[in-house]
Structure formats: structure tokens, C-alpha cells
mmCIF file of the N, C-alpha and C atoms, coordinates in Angstrom:
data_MODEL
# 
_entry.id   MODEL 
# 
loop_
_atom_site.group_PDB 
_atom_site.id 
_atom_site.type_symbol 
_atom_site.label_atom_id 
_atom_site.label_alt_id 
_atom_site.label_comp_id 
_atom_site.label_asym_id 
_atom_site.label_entity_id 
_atom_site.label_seq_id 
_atom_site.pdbx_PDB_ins_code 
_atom_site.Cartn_x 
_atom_site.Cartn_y 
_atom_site.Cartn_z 
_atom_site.occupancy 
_atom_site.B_iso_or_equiv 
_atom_site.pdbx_formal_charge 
_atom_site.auth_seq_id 
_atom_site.auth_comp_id 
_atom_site.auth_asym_id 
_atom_site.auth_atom_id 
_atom_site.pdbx_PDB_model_num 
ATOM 1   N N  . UNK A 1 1  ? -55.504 11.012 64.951 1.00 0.00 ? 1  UNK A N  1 
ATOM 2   C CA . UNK A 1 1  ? -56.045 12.352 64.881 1.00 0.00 ? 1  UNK A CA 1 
ATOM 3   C C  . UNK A 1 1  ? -55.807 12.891 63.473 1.00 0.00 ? 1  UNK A C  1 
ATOM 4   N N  . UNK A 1 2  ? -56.839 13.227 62.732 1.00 0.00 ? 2  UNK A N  1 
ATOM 5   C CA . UNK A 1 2  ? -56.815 14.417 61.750 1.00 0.00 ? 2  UNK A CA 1 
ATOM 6   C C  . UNK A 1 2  ? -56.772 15.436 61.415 1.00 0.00 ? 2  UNK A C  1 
ATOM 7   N N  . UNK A 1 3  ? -55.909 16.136 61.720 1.00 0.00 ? 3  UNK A N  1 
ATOM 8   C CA . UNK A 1 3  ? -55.498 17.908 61.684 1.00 0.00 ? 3  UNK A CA 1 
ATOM 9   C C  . UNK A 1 3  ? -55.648 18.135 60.202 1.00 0.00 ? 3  UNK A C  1 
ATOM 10  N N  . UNK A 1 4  ? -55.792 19.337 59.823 1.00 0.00 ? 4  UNK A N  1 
ATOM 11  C CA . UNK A 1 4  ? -55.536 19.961 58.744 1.00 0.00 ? 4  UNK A CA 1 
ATOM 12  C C  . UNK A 1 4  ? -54.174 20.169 57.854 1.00 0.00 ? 4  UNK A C  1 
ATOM 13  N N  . UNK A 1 5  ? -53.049 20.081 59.260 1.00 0.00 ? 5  UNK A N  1 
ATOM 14  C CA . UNK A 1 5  ? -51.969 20.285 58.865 1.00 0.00 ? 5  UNK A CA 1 
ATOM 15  C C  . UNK A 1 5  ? -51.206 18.560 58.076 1.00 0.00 ? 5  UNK A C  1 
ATOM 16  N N  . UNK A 1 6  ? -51.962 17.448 58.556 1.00 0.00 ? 6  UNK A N  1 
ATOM 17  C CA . UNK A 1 6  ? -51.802 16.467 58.476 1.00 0.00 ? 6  UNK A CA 1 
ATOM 18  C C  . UNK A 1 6  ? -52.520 15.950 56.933 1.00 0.00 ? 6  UNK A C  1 
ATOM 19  N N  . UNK A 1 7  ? -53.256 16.566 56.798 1.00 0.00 ? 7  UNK A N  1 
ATOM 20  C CA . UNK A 1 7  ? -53.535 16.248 55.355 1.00 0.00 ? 7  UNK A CA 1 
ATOM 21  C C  . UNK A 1 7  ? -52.807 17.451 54.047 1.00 0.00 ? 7  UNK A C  1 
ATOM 22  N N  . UNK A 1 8  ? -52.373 18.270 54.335 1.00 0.00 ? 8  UNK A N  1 
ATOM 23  C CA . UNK A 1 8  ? -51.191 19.325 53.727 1.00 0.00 ? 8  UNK A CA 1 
ATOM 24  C C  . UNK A 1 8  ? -50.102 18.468 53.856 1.00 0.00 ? 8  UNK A C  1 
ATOM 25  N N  . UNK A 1 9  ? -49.536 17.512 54.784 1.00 0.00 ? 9  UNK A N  1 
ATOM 26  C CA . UNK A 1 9  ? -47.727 17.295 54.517 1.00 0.00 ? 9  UNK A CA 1 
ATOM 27  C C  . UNK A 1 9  ? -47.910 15.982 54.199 1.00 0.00 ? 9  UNK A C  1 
ATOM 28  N N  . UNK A 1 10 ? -49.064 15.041 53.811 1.00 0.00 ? 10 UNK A N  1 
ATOM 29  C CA . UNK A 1 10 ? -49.056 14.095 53.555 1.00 0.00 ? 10 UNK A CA 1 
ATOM 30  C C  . UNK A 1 10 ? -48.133 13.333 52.296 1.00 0.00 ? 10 UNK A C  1 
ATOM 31  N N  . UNK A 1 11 ? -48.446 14.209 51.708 1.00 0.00 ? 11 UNK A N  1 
ATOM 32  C CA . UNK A 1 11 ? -47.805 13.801 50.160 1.00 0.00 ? 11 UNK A CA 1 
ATOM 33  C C  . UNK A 1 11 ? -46.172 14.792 50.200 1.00 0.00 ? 11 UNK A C  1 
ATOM 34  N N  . UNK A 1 12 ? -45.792 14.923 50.798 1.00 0.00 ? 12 UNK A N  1 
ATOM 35  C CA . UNK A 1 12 ? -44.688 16.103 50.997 1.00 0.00 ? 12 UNK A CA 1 
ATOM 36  C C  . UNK A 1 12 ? -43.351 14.723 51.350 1.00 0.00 ? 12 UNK A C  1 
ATOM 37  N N  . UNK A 1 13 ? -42.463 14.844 50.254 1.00 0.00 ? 13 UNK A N  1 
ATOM 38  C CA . UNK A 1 13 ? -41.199 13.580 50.550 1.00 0.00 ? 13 UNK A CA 1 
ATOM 39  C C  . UNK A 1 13 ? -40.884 13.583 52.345 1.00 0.00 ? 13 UNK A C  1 
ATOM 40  N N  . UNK A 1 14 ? -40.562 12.389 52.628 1.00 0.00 ? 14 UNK A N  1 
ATOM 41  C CA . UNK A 1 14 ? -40.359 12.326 53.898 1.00 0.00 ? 14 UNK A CA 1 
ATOM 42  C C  . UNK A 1 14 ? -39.295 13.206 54.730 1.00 0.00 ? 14 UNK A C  1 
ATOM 43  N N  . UNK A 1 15 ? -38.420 13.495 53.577 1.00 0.00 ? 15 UNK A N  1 
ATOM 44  C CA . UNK A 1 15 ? -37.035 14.249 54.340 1.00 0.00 ? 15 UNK A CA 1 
ATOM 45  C C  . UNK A 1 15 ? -37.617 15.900 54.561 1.00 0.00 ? 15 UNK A C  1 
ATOM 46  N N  . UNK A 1 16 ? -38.725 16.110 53.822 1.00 0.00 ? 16 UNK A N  1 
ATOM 47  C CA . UNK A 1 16 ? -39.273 17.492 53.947 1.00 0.00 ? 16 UNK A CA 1 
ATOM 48  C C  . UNK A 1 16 ? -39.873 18.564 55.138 1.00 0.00 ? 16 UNK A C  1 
ATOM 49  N N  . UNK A 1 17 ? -38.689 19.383 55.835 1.00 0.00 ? 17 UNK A N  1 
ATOM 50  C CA . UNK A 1 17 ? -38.874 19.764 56.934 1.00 0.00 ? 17 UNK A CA 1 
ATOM 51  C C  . UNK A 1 17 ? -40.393 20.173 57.641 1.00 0.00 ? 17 UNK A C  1 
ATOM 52  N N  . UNK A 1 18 ? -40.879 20.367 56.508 1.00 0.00 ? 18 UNK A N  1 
ATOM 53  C CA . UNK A 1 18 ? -42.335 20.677 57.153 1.00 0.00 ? 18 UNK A CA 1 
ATOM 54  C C  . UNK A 1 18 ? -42.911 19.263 57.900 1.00 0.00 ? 18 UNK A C  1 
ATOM 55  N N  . UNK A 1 19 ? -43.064 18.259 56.566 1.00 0.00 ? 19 UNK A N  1 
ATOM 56  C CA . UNK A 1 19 ? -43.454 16.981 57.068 1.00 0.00 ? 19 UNK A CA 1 
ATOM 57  C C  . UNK A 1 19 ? -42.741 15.721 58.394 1.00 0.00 ? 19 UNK A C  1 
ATOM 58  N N  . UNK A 1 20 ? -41.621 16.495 58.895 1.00 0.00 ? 20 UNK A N  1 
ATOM 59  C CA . UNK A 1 20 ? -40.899 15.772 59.464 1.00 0.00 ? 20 UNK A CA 1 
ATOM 60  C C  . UNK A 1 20 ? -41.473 16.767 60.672 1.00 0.00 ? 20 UNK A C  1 
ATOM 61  N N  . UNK A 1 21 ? -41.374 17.832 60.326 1.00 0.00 ? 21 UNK A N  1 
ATOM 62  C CA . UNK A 1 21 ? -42.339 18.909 61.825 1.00 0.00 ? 21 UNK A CA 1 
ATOM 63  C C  . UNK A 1 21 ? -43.557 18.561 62.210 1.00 0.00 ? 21 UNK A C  1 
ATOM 64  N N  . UNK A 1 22 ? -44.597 18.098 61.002 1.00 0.00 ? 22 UNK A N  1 
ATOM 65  C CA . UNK A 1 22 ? -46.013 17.690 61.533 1.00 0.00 ? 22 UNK A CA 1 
ATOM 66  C C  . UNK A 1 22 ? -45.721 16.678 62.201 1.00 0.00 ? 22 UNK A C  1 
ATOM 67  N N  . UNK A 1 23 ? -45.138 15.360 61.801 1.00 0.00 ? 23 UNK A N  1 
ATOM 68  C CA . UNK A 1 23 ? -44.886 13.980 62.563 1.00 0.00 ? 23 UNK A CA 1 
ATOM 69  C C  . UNK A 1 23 ? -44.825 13.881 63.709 1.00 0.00 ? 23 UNK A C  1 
ATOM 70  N N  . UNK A 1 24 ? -43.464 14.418 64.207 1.00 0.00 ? 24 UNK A N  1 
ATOM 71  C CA . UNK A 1 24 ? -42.830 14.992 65.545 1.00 0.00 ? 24 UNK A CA 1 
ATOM 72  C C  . UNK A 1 24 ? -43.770 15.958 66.658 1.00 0.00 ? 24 UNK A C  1 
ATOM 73  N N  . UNK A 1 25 ? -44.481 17.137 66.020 1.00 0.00 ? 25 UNK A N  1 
ATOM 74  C CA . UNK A 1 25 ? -45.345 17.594 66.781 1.00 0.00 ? 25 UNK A CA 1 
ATOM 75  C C  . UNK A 1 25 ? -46.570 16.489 67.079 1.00 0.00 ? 25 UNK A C  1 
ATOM 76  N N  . UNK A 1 26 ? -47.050 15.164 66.286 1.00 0.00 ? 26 UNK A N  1 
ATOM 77  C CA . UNK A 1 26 ? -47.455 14.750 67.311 1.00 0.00 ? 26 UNK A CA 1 
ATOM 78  C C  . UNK A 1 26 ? -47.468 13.620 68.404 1.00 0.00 ? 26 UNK A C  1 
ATOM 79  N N  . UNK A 1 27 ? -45.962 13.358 68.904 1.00 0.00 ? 27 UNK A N  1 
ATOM 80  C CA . UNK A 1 27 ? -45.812 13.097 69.985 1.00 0.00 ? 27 UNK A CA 1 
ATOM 81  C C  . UNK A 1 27 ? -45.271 13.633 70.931 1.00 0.00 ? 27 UNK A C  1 
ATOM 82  N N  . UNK A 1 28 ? -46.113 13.402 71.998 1.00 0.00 ? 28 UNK A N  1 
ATOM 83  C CA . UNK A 1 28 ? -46.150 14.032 73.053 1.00 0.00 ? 28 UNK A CA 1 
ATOM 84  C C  . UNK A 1 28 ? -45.067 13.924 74.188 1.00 0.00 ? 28 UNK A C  1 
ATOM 85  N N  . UNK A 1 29 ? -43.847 13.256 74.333 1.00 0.00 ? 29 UNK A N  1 
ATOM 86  C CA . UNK A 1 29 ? -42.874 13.508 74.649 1.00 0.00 ? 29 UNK A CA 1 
ATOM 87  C C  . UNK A 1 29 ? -42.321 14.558 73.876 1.00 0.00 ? 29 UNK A C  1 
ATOM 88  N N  . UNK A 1 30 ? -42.195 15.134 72.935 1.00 0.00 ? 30 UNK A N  1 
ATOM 89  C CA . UNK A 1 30 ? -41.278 15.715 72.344 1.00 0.00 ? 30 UNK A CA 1 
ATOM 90  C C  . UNK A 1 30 ? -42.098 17.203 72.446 1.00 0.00 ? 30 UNK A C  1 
ATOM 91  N N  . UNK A 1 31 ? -40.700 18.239 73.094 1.00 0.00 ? 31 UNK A N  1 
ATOM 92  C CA . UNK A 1 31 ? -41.070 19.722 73.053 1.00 0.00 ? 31 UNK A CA 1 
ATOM 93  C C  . UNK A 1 31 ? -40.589 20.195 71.502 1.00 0.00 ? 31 UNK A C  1 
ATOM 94  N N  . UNK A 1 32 ? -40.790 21.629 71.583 1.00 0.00 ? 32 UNK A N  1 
ATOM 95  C CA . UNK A 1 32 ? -39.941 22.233 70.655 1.00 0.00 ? 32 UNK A CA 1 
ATOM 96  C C  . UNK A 1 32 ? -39.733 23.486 70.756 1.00 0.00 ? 32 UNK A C  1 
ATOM 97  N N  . UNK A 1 33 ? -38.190 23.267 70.767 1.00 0.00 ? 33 UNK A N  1 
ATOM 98  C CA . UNK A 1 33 ? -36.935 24.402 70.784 1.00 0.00 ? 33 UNK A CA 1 
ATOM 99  C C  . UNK A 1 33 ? -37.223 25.888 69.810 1.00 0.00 ? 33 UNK A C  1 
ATOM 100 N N  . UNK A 1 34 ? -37.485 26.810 70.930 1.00 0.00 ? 34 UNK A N  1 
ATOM 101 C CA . UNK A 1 34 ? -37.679 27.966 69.956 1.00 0.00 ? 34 UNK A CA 1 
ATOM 102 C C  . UNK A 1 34 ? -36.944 28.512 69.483 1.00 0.00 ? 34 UNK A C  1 
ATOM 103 N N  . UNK A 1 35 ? -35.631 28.175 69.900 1.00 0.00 ? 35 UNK A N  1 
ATOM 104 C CA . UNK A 1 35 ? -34.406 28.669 69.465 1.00 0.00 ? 35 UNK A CA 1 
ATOM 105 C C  . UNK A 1 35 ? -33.792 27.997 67.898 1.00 0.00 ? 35 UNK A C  1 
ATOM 106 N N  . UNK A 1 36 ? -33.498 26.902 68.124 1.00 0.00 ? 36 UNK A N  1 
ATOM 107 C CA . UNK A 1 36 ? -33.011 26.261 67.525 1.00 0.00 ? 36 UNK A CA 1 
ATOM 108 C C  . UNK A 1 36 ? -33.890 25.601 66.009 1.00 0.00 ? 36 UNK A C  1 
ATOM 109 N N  . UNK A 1 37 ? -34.933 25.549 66.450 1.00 0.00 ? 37 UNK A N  1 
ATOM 110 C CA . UNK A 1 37 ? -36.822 25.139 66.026 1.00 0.00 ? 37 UNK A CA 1 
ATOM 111 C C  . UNK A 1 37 ? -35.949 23.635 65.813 1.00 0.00 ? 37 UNK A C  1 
ATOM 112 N N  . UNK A 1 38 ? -36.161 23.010 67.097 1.00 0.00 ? 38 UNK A N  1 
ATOM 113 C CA . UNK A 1 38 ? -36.008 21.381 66.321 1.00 0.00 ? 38 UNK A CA 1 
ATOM 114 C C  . UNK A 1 38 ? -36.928 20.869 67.815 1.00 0.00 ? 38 UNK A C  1 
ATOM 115 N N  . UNK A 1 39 ? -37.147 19.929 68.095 1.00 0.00 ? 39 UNK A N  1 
ATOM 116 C CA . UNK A 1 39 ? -38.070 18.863 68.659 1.00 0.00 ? 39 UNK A CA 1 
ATOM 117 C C  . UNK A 1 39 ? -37.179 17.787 69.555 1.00 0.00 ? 39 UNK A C  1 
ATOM 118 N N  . UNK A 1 40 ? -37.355 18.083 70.800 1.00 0.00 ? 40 UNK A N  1 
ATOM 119 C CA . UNK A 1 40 ? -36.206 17.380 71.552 1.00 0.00 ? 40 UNK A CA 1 
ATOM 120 C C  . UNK A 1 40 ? -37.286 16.535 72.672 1.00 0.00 ? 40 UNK A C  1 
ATOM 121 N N  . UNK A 1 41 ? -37.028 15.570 73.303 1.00 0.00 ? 41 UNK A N  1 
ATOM 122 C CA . UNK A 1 41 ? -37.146 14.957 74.373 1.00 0.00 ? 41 UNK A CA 1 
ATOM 123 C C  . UNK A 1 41 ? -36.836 15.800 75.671 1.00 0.00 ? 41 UNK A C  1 
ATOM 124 N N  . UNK A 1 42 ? -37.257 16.013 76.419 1.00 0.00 ? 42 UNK A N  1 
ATOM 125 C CA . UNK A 1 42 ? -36.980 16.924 77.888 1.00 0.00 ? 42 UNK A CA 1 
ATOM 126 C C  . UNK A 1 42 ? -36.251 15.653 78.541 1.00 0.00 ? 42 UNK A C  1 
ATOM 127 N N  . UNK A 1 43 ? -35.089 15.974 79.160 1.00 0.00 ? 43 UNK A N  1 
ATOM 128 C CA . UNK A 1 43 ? -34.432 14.973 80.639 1.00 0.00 ? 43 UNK A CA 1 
ATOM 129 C C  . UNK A 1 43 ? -35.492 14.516 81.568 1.00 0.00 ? 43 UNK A C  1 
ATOM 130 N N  . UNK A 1 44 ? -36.545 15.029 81.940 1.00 0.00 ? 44 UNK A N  1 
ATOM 131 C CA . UNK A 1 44 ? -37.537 14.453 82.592 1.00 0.00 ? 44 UNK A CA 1 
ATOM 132 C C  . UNK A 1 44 ? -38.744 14.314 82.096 1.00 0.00 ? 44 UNK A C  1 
ATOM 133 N N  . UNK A 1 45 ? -39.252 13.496 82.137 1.00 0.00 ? 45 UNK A N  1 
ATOM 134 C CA . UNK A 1 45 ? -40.657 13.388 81.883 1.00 0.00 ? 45 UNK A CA 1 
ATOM 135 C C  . UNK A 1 45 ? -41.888 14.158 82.116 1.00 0.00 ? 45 UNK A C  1 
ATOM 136 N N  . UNK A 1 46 ? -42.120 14.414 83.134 1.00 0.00 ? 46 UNK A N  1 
ATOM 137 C CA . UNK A 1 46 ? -42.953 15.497 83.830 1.00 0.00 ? 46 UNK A CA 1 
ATOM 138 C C  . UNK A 1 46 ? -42.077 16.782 84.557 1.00 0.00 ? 46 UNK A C  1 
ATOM 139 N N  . UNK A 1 47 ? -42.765 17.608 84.448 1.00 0.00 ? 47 UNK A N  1 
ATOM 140 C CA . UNK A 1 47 ? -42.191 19.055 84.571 1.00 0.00 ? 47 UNK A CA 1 
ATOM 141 C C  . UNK A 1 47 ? -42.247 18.747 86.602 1.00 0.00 ? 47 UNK A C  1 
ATOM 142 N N  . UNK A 1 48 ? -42.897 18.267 87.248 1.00 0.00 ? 48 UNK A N  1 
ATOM 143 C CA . UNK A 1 48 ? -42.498 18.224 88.593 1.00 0.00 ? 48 UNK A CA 1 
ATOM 144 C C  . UNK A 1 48 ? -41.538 17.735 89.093 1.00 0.00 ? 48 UNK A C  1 
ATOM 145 N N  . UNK A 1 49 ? -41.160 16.460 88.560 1.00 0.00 ? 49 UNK A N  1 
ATOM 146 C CA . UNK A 1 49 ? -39.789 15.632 88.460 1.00 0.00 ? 49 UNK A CA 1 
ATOM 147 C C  . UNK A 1 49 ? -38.638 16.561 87.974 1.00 0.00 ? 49 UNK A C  1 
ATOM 148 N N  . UNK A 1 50 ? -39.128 17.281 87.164 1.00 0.00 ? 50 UNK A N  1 
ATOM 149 C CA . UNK A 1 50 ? -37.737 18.251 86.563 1.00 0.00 ? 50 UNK A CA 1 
ATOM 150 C C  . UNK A 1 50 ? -37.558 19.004 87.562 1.00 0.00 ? 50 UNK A C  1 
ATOM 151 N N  . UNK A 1 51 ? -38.596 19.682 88.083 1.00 0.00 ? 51 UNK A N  1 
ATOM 152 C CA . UNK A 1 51 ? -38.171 20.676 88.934 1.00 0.00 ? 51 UNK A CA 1 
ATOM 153 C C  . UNK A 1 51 ? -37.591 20.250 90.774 1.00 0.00 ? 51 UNK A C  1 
ATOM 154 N N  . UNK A 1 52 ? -37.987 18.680 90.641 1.00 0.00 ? 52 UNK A N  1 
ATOM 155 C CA . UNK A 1 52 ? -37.528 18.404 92.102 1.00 0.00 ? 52 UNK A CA 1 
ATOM 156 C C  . UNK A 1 52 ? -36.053 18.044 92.192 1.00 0.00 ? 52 UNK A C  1 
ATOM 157 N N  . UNK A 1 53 ? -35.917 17.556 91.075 1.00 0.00 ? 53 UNK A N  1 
ATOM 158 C CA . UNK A 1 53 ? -34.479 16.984 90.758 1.00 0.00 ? 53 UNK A CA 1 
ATOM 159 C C  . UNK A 1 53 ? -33.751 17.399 89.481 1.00 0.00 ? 53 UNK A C  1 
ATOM 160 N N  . UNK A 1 54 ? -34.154 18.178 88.862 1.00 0.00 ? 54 UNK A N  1 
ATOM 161 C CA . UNK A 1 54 ? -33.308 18.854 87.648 1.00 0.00 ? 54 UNK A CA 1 
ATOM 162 C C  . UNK A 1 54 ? -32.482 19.451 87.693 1.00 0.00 ? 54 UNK A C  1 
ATOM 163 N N  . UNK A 1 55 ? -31.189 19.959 87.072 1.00 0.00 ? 55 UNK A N  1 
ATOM 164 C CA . UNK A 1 55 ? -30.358 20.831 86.975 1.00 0.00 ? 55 UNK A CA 1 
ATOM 165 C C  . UNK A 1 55 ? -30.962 21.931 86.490 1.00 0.00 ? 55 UNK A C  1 
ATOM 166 N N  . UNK A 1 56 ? -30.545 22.840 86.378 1.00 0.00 ? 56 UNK A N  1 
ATOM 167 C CA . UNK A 1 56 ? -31.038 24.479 85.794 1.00 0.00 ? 56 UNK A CA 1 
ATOM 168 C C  . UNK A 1 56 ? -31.698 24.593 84.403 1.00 0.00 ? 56 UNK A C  1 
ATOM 169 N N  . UNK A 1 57 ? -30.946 23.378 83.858 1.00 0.00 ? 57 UNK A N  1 
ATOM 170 C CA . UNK A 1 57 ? -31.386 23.148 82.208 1.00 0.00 ? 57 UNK A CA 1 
ATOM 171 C C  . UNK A 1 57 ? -31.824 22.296 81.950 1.00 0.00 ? 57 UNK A C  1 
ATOM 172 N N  . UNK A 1 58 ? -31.786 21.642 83.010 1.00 0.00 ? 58 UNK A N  1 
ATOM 173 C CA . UNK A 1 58 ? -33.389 20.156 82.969 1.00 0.00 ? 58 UNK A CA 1 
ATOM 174 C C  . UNK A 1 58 ? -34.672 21.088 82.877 1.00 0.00 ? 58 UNK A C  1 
ATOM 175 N N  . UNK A 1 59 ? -35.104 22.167 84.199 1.00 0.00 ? 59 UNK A N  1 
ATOM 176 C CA . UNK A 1 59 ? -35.469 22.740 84.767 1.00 0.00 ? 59 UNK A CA 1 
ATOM 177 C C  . UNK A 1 59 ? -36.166 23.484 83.327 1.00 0.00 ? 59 UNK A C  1 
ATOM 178 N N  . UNK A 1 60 ? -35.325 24.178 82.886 1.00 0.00 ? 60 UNK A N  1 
ATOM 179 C CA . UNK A 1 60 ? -35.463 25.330 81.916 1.00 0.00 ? 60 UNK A CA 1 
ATOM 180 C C  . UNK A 1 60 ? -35.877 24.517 80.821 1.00 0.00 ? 60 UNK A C  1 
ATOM 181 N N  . UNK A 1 61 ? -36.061 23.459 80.416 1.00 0.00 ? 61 UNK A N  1 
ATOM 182 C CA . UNK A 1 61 ? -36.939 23.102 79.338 1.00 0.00 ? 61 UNK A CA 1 
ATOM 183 C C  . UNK A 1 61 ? -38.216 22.187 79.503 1.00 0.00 ? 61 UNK A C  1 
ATOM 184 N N  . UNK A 1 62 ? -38.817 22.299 80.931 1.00 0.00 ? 62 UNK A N  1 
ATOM 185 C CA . UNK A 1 62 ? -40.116 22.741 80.945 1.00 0.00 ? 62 UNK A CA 1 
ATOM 186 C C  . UNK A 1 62 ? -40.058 24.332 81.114 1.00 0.00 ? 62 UNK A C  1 
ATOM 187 N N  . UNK A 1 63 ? -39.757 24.988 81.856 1.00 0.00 ? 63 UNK A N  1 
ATOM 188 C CA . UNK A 1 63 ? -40.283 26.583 81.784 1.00 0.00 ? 63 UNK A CA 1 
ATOM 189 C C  . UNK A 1 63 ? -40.365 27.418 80.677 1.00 0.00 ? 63 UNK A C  1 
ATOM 190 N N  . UNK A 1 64 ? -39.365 27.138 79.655 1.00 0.00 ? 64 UNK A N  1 
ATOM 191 C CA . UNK A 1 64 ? -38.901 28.170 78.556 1.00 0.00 ? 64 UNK A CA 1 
ATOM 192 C C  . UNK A 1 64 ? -39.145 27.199 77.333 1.00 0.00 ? 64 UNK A C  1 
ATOM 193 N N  . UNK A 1 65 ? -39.214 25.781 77.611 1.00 0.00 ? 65 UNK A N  1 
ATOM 194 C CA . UNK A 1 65 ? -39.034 25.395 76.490 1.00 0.00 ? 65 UNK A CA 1 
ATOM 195 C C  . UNK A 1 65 ? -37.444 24.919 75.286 1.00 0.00 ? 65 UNK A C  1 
ATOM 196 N N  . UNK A 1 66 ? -36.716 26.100 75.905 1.00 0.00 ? 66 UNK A N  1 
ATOM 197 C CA . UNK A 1 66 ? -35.577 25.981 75.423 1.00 0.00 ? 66 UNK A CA 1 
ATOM 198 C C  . UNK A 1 66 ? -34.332 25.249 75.809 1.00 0.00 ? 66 UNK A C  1 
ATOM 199 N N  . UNK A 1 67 ? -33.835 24.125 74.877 1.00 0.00 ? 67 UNK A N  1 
ATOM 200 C CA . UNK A 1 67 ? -33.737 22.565 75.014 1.00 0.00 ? 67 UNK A CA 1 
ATOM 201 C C  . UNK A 1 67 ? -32.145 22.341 75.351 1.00 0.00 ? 67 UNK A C  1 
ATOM 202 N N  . UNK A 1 68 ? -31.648 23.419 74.855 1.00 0.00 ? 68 UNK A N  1 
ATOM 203 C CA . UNK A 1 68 ? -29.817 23.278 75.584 1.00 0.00 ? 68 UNK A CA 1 
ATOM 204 C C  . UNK A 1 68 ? -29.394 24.441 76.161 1.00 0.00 ? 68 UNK A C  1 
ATOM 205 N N  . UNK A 1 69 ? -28.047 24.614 77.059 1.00 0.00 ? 69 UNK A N  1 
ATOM 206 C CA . UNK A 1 69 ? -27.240 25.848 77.320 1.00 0.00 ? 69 UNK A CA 1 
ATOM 207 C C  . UNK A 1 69 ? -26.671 25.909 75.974 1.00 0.00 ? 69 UNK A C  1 
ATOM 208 N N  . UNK A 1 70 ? -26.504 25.551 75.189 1.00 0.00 ? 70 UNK A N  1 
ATOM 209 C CA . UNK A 1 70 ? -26.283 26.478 73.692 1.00 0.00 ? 70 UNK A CA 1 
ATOM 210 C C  . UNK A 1 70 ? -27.187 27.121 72.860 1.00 0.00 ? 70 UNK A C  1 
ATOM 211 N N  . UNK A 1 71 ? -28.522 26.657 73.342 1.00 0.00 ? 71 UNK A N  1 
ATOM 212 C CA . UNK A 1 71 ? -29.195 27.122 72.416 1.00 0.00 ? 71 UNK A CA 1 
ATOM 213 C C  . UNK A 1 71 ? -29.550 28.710 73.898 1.00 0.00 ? 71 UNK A C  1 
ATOM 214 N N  . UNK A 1 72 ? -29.551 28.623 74.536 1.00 0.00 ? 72 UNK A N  1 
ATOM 215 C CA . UNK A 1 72 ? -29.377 29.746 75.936 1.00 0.00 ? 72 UNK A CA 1 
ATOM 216 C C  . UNK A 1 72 ? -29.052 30.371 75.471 1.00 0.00 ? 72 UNK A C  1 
ATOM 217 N N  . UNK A 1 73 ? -27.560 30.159 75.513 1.00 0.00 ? 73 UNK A N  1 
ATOM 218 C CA . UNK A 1 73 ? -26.533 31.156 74.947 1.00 0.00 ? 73 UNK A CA 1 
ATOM 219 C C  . UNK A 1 73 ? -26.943 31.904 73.603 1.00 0.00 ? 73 UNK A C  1 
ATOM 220 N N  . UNK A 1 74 ? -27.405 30.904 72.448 1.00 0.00 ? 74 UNK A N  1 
ATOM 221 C CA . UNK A 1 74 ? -27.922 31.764 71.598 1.00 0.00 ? 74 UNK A CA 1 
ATOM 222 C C  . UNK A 1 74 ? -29.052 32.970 71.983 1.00 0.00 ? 74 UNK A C  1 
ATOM 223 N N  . UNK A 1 75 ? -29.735 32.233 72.654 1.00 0.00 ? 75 UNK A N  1 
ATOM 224 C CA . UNK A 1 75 ? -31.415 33.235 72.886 1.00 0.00 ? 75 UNK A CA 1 
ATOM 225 C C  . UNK A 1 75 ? -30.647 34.481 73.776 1.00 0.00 ? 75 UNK A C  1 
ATOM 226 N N  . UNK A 1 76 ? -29.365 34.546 75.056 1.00 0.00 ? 76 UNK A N  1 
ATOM 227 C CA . UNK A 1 76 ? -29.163 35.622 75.478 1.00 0.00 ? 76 UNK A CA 1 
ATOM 228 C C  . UNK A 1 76 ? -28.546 36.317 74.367 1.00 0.00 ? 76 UNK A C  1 
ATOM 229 N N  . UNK A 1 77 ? -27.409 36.153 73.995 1.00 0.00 ? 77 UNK A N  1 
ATOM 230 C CA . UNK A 1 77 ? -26.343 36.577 73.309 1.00 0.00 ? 77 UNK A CA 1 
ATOM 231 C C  . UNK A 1 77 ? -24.909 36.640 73.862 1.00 0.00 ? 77 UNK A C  1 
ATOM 232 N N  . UNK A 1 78 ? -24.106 37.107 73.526 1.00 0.00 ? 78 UNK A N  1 
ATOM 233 C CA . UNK A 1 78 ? -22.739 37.313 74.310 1.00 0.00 ? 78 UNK A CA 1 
ATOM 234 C C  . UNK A 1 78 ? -22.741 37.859 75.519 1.00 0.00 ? 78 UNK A C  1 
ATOM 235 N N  . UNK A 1 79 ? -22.183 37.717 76.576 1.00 0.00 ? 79 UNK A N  1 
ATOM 236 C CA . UNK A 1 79 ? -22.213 37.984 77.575 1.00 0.00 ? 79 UNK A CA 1 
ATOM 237 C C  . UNK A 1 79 ? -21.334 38.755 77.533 1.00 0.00 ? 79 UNK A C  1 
ATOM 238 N N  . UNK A 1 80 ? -21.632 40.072 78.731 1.00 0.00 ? 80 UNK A N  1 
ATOM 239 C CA . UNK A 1 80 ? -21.276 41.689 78.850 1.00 0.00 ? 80 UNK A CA 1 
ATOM 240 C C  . UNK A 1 80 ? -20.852 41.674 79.815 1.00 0.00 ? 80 UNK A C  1 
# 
């Protein structure tokens, strides 16, 4: 596939966060963490499997997207 964004990070050194973001966005196992902004693998494969057998934070990164209970903790804040 030829995106636009793919001909912008082409020439961009490999360690270069942008170009290491286009790569990663395109495979399709890999979400990405809005918290954290990095590109993780989900514990399950399909979001139905997560939800039949997931823990809360299997669970929660198909729904939210967001890829650990630390990065949670970041997105709530301190607890009151």
C-alpha cells in the first residue's frame, strides 16, 4: 500500500520516531496506546476472544485502546 504518509518517512533515518510510527501503523496486529503513544500487540487477537476470556485489561485494550494498568493509571490520575 501507498499512503502519502509513506512516501514523507521514507527517507527519514530508521531510528526516527515518525518513521518507526508509519511502519508499525501498518500492521495490523498492532494497536496504539493513546496514552503512552507507542504500538503494542493486544493479549488477544480478536476483540471477542478478549472479551470471553480476558482480564479487565485484556478487555480494555480492545475497548479503549489503552495497552497497560499503568498507562490507566496515567489516563485516570491519582486516586481520591
Amino acid at each position: 500500500m501507498n499512503r502519502p504518509i509513506d512516501t514523507l518517512v521514507k527517507d527519514l533515518p530508521i531510528d526516527n520516531p515518525m518513521r518507526t510510527a508509519a511502519e508499525n501503523s501498518q500492521d495490523p496486529n498492532l494497536k496504539y496506546c493513546i496514552v503512552c503513544k507507542k504500538y503494542y500487540e493486544p493479549a488477544f487477537s480478536d476483540r471477542e476472544e478478549a472479551m470471553a476470556m480476558g482480564t479487565p485489561t485484556e478487555k480494555e485494550q480492545w475497548i479503549s485502546g489503552i495497552c497497560s494498568d499503568e498507562c490507566w493509571c496515567n489516563f485516570l490520575g491519582p486516586e481520591k
